[in-house]
C-alpha positions, 0 to 999 in steps of 0.5 A, a space after each residue: 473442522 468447517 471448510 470456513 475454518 482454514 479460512 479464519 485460522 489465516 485470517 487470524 495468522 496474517 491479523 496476528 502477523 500485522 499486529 505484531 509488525 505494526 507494533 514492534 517493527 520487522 525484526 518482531 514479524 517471526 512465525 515463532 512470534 506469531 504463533 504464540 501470539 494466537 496460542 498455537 505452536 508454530 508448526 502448526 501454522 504452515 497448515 495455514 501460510 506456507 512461510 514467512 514469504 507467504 505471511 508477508 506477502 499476505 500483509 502486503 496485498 491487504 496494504 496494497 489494497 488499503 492504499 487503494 482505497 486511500 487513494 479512490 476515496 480521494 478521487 471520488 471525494 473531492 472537488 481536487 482529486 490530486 490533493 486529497 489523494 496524496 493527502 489519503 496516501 500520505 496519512 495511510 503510510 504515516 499511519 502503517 510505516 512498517 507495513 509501508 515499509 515492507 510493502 516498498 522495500 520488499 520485492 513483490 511476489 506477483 506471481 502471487 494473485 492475491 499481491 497482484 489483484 492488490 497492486 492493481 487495485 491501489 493503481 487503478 485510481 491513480 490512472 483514472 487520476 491521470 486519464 489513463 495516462 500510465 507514465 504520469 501515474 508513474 511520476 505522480 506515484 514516485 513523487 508521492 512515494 519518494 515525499 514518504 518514505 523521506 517523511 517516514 526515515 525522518 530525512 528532512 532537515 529540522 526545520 525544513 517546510 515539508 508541507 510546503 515540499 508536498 505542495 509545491 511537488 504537487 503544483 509542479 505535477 499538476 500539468 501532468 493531469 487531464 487538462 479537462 480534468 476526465 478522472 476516468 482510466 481507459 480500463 484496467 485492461 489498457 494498464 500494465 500491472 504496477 503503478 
């Protein structure tokens, strides 16, 4: 076997994982599920992913990092950085609730580099957002987070104006934001390690 084999097996495990979660929700995500969805006995895949903790926490960082890009393609891509933002976040998590889901609800194991590097990565544009201001980034995520996760459980009311919610949320916000709009953070190294 090729020292890239390893390597694409858990690849192969953890997109196999992702599928399954995507499609049939949490109670699916079983390494007994996985294994048979990539034709393997289930033994056979803690060679690879040391349990079903890893296995998550491997989905989590590839959603981590996948929110991040959401987020740094708003904050390069638009003459309002805050909308277009929320609007890649937004989208992201309705399209992958259950991987939202497993992301927020879920502790995260940061001793695990690979969860952390991620998580860093999906805040690094908020702060830049923000101006390095790492307490408006908080408020900015919380809102962003708490306005999805209500979408995703279905908790508004028939009827209800969400998008005049998000908007109105957002111009409260606002006042948060650099006033000369310097969407460029102080450096990671200034940021603690969560949004």
């Amino acid at each position: 076997m090729s020292a890239a084999a390893p390597t694409s097996r858990r690849v192969q495990i953890v997109d196999a994982a992702r599928r399954i979660l995507e499609e049939q929700g949490p109670d699916a995500l079983s390494m007994r599920n996985v294994a048979a969805e990539i034709g393997i006995r289930a033994p056979s895949l803690y060679e690879h992913i040391a349990d079903k903790r890893a296995l998550e926490s491997a989905i989590i960082a590839a959603g981590l990092s996948e929110q991040g890009f959401a987020l740094a393609e708003g904050l390069g891509s638009s003459a309002d950085p805050l909308i277009a933002m929320t609007d890649g976040w937004r989208r992201w998590a309705l399209a992958h609730p259950h991987v939202y889901r497993l992301i927020y609800v879920r502790d995260l194991d940061r001793d695990n580099p690979a969860v952390a590097a991620a998580e860093r990565s999906a805040a690094e544009p908020m702060w830049a957002l923000c101006g390095g201001d790492v307490v408006s980034a908080r408020v900015i995520w919380a809102f962003m987070h708490g306005m999805a996760q209500l979408e995703l459980s279905d908790r508004f009311p028939p009827g209800a104006d969400v998008e005049g919610l998000w908007e109105r949320g957002l111009g409260a916000l606002r006042g948060l934001l650099p006033a000369d709009d310097a969407h460029t953070s102080r450096g990671s190294s200034d940021h603690p390690d969560e949004p």
